[in-house]
N, C-alpha and C positions, 0 to 999 in steps of 0.2 A: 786522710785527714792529717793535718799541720798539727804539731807536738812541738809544745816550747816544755824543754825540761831544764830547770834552774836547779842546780844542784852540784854541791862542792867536794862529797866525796867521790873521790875518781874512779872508784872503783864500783862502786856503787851506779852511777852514772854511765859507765860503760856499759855494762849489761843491760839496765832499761833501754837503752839504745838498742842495743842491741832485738833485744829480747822484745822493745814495740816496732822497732822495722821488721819483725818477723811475722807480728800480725796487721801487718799494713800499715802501719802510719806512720807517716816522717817527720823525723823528728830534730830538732833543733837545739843542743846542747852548750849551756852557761853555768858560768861557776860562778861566778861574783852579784850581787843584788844592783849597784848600778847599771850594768851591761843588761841585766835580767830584765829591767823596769824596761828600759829601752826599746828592746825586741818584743816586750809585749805590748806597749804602747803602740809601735810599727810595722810589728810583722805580719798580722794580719793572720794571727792564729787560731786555730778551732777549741784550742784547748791550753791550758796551762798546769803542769805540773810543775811543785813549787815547794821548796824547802824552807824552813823558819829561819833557822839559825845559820846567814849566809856573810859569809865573807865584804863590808862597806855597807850595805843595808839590810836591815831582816826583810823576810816575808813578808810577817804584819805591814809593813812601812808601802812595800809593794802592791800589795792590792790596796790597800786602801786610797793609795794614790789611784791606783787605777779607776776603783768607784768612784772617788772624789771629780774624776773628770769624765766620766760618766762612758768609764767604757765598761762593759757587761761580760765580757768572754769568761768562759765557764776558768775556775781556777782550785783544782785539788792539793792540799796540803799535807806533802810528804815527808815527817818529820817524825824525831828523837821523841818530842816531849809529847808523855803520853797521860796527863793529869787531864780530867774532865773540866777543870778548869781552862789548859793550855787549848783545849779542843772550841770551847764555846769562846775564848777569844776570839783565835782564827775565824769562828764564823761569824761573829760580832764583826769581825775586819771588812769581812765582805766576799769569804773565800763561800766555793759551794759545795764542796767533801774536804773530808779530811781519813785519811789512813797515816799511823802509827808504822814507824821500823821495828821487828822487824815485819813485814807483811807478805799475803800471799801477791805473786804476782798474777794469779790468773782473778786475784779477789781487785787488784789496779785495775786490769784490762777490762773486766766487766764495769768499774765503775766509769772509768773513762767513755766506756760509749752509752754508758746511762745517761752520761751529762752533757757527750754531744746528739740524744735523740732531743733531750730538752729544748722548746725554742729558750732563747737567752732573755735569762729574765732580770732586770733591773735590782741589785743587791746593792743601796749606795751604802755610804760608809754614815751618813747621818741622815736620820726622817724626819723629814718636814710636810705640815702640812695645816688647814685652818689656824695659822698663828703659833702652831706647837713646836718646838725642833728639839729631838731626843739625839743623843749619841750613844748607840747600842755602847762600844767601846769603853768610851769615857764614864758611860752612866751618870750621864749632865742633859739635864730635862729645863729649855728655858718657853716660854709662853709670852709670845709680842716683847723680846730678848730682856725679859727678865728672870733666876734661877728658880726652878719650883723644885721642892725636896718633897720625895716619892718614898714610900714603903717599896723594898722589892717586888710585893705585887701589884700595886698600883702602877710600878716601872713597866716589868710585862705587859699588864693588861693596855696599859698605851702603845705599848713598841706594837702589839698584835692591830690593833685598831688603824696604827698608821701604817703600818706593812699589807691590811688590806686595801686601806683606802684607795681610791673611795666606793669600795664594795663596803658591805655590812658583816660584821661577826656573827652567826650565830651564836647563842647563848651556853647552847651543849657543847660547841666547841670550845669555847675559851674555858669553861669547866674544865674539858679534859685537856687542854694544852699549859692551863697555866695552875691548876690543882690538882692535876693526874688524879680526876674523880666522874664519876657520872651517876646521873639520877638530879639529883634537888638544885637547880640553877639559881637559888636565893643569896649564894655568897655571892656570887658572879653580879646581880642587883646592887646588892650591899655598895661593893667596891667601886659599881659604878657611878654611885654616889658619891663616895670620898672623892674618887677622880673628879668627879665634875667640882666639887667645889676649890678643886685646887689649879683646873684647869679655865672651870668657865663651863654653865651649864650649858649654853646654846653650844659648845663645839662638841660635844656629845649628842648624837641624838638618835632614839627610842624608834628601831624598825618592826612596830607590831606583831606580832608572834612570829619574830626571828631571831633581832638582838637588837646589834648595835651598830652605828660608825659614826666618824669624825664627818661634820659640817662640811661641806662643799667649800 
């Protein structure tokens, strides 16, 4: 398997080289964020391993370019910044792991081929869909391109609905993905009510004893 590893300490960078040609995979070594954007855009790699804070362009800048043109290759983000904030950026950006320095390496290798058993699954960097367009990122929610202002759970509760579209949410799951609760689905109603009047009742709509999803 193809290994783009974007990564500017040398040292650092030489042993994962090292140390994934030893469990098979070849790998492709860049220090700089424009050269970086490049070779993932062209190389035709299985995987990218990717550092934030890069030398001409970050990270974030990198994939999200890369979702914005809709290319999907799995991309793990290997970096310094370890705030649970700095983490759900990154995956707002569009990356699909993330591991913290310093880390185990056999805890990379496992995650690496977690992500190439994955088929490649479309992460774009903004969802769109019945007239809605959210930016996980930016946390800018416009509706037939006007701005609607969201409560953070109303924000969730749309990023989930448009992330499955156009499947349906279960009701017990957005409980537990967006209230870390389970048992009583009544808030999860509630909110889908505030949404709809700020979205539009028809682009919401009521999948009988399951949930929910966005209009076709």
């Amino acid at each position: 398997m193809r290994v783009l590893l974007v990564e500017d300490e040398v040292r650092m960078a030489a042993a994962l080289v090292r140390g994934l040609g030893s469990e098979g995979f070849v790998v492709d070594h860049l220090a700089d964020g424009p050269s970086g954007l490049e070779a993932a855009r062209f190389g035709g790699y299985d995987v990218i391993v990717l550092d934030i804070m890069l030398p001409g362009m970050s990270g974030y800048t990198i994939v999200r370019t890369l979702r914005e043109e809709e290319n999907w290759v799995p991309v793990l983000f290997l970096t310094a910044k370890d705030g649970e904030y700095d983490e759900a950026d990154g995956l707002d950006y569009g990356a699909d792991d993330y591991l913290t320095k310093p880390f185990s390496f056999v805890v990379l290798v496992a995650r690496l081929r977690a992500l190439l058993r994955r088929d490649p699954a479309p992460r774009p960097a903004v969802l769109e869909a019945a007239g809605v367009r959210l930016d996980p990122a930016t946390h800018r929610v416009d509706v037939d391109g006007a701005d609607v202002d969201l409560s953070p759970r109303e924000f969730l509760l749309l990023e989930h609905l448009l992330r499955a579209h156009p499947a349906a949410c279960n009701k017990e799951e957005l409980l537990d993905r967006i209230w870390g609760e389970t048992g009583d689905t009544n808030v999860v109603e509630v909110y889908v009510g505030y949404l709809r009047r700020k979205v539009g009742r028809t682009r919401i709509e009521t999948v009988r004893g399951h949930g929910y999803r966005l209009a076709q």
